[in-house]
Residue frames as qw, qx, qy, qz and C-alpha x, y, z in Angstrom:
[[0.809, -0.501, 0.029, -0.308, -39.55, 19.72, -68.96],
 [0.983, 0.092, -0.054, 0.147, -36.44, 17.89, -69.06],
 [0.675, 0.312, -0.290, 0.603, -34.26, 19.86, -68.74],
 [0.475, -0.635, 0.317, -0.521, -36.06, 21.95, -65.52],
 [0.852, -0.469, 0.123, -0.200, -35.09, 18.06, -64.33],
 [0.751, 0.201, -0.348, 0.524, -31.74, 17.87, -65.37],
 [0.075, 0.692, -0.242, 0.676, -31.14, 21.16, -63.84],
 [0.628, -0.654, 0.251, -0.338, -32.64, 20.29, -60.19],
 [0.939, -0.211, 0.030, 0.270, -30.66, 16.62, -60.08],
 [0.655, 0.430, -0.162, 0.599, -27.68, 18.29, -61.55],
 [0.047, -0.719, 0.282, -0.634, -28.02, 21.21, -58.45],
 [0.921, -0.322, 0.066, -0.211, -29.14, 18.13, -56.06],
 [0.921, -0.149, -0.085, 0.351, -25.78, 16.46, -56.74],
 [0.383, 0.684, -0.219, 0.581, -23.28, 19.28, -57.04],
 [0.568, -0.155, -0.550, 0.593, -20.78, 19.74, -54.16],
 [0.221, -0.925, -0.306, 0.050, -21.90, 22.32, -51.66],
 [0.486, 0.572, -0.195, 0.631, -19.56, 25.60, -51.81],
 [0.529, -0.648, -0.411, 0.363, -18.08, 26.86, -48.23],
 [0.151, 0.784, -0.205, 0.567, -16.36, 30.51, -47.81],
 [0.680, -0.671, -0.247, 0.161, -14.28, 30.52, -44.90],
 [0.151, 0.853, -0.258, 0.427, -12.46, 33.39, -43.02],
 [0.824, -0.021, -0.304, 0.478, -9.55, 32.11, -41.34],
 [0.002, -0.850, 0.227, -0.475, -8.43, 34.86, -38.80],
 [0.818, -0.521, 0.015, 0.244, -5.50, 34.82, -36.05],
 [0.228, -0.848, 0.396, 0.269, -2.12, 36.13, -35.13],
 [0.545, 0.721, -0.423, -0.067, 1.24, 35.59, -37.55],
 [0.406, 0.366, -0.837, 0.024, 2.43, 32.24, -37.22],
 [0.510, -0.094, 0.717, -0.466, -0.28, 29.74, -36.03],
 [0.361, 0.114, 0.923, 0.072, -0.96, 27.74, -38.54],
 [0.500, 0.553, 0.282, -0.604, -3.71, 29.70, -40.46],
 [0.398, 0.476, -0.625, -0.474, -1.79, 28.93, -44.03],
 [0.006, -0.074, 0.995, -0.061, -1.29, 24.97, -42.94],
 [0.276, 0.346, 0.798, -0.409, -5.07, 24.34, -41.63],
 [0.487, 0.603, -0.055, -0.630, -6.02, 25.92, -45.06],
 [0.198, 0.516, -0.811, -0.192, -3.82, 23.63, -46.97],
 [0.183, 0.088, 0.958, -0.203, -5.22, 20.60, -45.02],
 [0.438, 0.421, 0.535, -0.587, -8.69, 21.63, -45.69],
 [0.678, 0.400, -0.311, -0.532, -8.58, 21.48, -49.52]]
């Protein structure tokens, strides 16, 4: 039982993962505005 309630608080606090697809033409900024974002 304890540890079905570590698990939820431990998934309850864990950062949320994003995927993102960065699309546009060669040389606008797509590398930078990645960079900034981590």
């Amino acid at each position: 039982m304890f540890s079905l309630l570590t698990g939820a608080y431990n998934s309850y606090l864990a950062s949320p993962q994003l995927n993102i697809v960065l699309v546009g033409a060669s040389g606008t900024g797509k590398t930078t505005t990645l960079e900034r974002l981590k």
